[in-house]
N, C-alpha and C positions, 0 to 999 in steps of 0.2 A: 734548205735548198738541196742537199748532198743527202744521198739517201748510202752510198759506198764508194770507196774510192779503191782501188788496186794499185801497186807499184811492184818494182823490179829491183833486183838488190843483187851482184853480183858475190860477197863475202857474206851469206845467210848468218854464219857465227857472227861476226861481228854486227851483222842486222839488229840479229835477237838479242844481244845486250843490250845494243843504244835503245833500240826498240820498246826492252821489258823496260827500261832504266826509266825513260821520258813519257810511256804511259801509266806507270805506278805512281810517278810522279802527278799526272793529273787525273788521277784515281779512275783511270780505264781498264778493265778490265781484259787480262789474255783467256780469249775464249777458246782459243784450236792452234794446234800444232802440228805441224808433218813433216816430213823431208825436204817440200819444197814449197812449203805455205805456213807462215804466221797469218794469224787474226788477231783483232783488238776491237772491244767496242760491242756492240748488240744488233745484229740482223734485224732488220725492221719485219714487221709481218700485219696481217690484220686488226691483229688487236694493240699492236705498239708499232705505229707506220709512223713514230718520230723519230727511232730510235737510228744509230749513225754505226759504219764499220771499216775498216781496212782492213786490207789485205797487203799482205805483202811475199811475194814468190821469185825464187829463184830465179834467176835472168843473167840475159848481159847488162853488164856495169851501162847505166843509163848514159843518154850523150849529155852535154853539157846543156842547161837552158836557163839562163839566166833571170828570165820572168818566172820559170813554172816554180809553182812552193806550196804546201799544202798548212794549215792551219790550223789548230785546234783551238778550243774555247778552253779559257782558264774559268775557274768560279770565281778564284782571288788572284789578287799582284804575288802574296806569295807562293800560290800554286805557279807563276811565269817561272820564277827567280829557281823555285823548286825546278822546274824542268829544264833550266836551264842550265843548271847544275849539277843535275843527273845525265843530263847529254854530252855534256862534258868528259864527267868523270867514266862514260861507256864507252868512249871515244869518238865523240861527236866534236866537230870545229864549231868553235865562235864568230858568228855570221850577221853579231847583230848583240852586243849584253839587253838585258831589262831593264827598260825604261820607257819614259814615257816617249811618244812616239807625235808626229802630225797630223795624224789623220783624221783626229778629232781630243779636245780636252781630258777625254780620263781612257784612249788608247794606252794601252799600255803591254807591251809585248819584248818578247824574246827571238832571235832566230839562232838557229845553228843549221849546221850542214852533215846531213849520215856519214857515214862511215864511207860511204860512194857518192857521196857530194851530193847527195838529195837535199832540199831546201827546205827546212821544217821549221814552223813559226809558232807559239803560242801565244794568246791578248786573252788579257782580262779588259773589259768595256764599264768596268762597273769607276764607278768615283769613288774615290776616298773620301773619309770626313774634313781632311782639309780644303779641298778646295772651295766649299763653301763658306772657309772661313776668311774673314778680312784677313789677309797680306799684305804686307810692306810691299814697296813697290820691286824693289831687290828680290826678296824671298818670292814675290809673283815669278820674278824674272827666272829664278833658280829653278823652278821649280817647273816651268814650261821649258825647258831645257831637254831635250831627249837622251842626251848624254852623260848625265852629270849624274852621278850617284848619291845624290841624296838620302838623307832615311827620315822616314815617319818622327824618328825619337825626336831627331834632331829639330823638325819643326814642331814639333809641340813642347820641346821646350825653349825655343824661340817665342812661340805664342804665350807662354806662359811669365816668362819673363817681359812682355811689352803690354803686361797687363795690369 
């Protein structure tokens, strides 16, 4: 649907950290840099009109807007957790840890907030191999939880143990 998206970022430094941090993490590429523009991502053109890009330029600090948030596609839950944790550590706020979310069964997403309170989210949409597997009714419960930190290990060796 998104062919580019642009924003405004009043601390450009601190941009380009959280920025380089949370797209390396979901293995996006930085294409261009200048004084008052970062890019990420591939210009779409004729021959690749699927391809997706930001920008990001110099501005005043955005106003406050509580719905607007822009989204990235993860490939894995650990590409979320990965970005999440790169946003973090560039100095991005926690707006949301990774997990699973209700927007549908295998949502699974991250948010944080830029450096100038921009509202950045990434989901993976793909399913784990657990969820096709018979659960307890508990472990069902645990695990449709959006909150709860769970780990992968941890159910399969619950599964393997009720076996």
């Amino acid at each position: 649907m998104l062919d580019h998206i642009s924003i405004t970022v009043s601390d450009f430094a601190a941009a380009e950290r959280f920025y380089d941090a949370i797209m390396k993490a979901l293995d996006v590429a930085k294409v261009g840099r200048s004084d008052r523009w970062l890019g990420y991502g591939e210009r779409a053109d004729a021959e690749h009109p699927d391809r997706v890009y930001i920008a990001i330029y110099r501005g005043a600090k955005p106003d406050e807007a509580t719905g607007r948030h822009w989204c990235f596609k993860a490939k894995s839950r650990s590409e979320v957790d990965a970005f999440w944790r790169a946003g973090i550590a560039a100095g991005g706020t926690d707006d949301g840890p990774p997990g699973l979310r209700h927007y549908h069964a295998a949502y699974y997403g991250a948010f944080l907030r830029d450096p100038d309170g921009n509202k950045v989210e990434a989901v993976c949409h793909r399913a784990e191999w657990w969820q096709g597997a018979k659960l307890s009714p508990s472990l069902r419960a645990e695990r449709s939880n959006p909150y709860r930190g769970i780990t992968d290990r941890w159910i399969a060796s619950s599964l393997r143990s009720s076996q």
